[in-house]
C-alpha positions in Angstrom: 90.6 83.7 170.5 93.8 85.2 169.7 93.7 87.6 166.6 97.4 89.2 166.5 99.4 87.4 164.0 102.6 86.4 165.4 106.2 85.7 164.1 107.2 82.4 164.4 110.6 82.1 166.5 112.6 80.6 164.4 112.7 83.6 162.0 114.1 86.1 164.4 118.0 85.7 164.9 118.8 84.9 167.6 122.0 86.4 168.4 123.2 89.5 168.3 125.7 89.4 165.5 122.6 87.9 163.3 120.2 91.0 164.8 122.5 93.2 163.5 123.0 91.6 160.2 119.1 91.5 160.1 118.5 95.2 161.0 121.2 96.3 158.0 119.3 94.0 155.7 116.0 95.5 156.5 117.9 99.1 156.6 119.2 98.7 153.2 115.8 97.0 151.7 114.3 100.3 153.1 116.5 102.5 151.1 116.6 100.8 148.1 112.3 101.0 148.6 112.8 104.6 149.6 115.1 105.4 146.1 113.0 103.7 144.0 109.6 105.6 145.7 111.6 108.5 144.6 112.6 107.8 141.1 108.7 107.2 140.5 108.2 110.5 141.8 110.7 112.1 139.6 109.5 110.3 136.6 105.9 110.8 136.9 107.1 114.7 137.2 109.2 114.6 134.0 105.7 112.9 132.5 103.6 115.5 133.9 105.7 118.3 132.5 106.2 117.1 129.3 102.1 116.4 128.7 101.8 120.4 130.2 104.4 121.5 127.9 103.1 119.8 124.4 99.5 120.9 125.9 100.4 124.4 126.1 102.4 124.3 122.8 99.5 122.8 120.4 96.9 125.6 122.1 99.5 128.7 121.8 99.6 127.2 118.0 95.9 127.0 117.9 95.6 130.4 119.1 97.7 131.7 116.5 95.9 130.0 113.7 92.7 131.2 115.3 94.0 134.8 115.1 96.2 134.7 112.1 93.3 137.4 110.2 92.8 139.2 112.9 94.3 142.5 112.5 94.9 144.9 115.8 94.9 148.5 116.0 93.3 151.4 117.3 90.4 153.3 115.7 88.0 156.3 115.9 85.0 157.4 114.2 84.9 160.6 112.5 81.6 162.2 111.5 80.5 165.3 110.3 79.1 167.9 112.8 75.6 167.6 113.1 73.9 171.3 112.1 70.9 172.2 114.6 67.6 172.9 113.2 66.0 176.2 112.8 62.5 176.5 113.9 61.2 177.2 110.2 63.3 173.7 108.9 61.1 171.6 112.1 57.5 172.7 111.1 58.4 172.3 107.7 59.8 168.9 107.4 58.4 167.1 110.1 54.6 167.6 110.2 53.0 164.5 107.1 50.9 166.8 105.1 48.1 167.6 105.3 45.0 167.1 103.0 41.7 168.9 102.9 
């Protein structure tokens, strides 16, 4: 059993003027595929752009809503200095009293 498909002879030119004339055809059908594979390309590049682009603009806008109230700056925390204890202020204030 023969399973290789074959091409029947009387589609193949037979001379070689009509070769010729076949192999330009097939030439040019193969650079008007290849132009077109690349316009696709181009196109779906453009497409992919634009969808990044209008992504990345609505979330920048979001983000600036987001941080409209947000105000930036430095800071630092002032406090009064803390005053040690004496030894008659500890026995004094922190014992509970006592009862008898």
């Amino acid at each position: 059993m023969n399973s290789q498909t074959q091409i029947p002879g009387n589609i193949l030119p037979a001379t070689w003027v009509g070769r010729v004339i076949a192999t330009l055809v097939a030439a040019s059908i193969a650079v008007v595929g290849l132009f077109f594979f690349v316009f696709a390309l181009v196109a779906a590049a453009v497409l992919a752009i634009i969808v990044a682009a209008r992504i990345w603009w609505v979330s920048r806008k979001l983000r600036a809503q987001r941080d409209q109230d947000v105000i930036e700056g430095s800071y630092s925390v002032e406090r009064e200095p803390v005053q040690p204890l004496s030894s008659e202020d500890v026995g004094s204030s922190t014992l509970p009293p006592t009862s008898k």
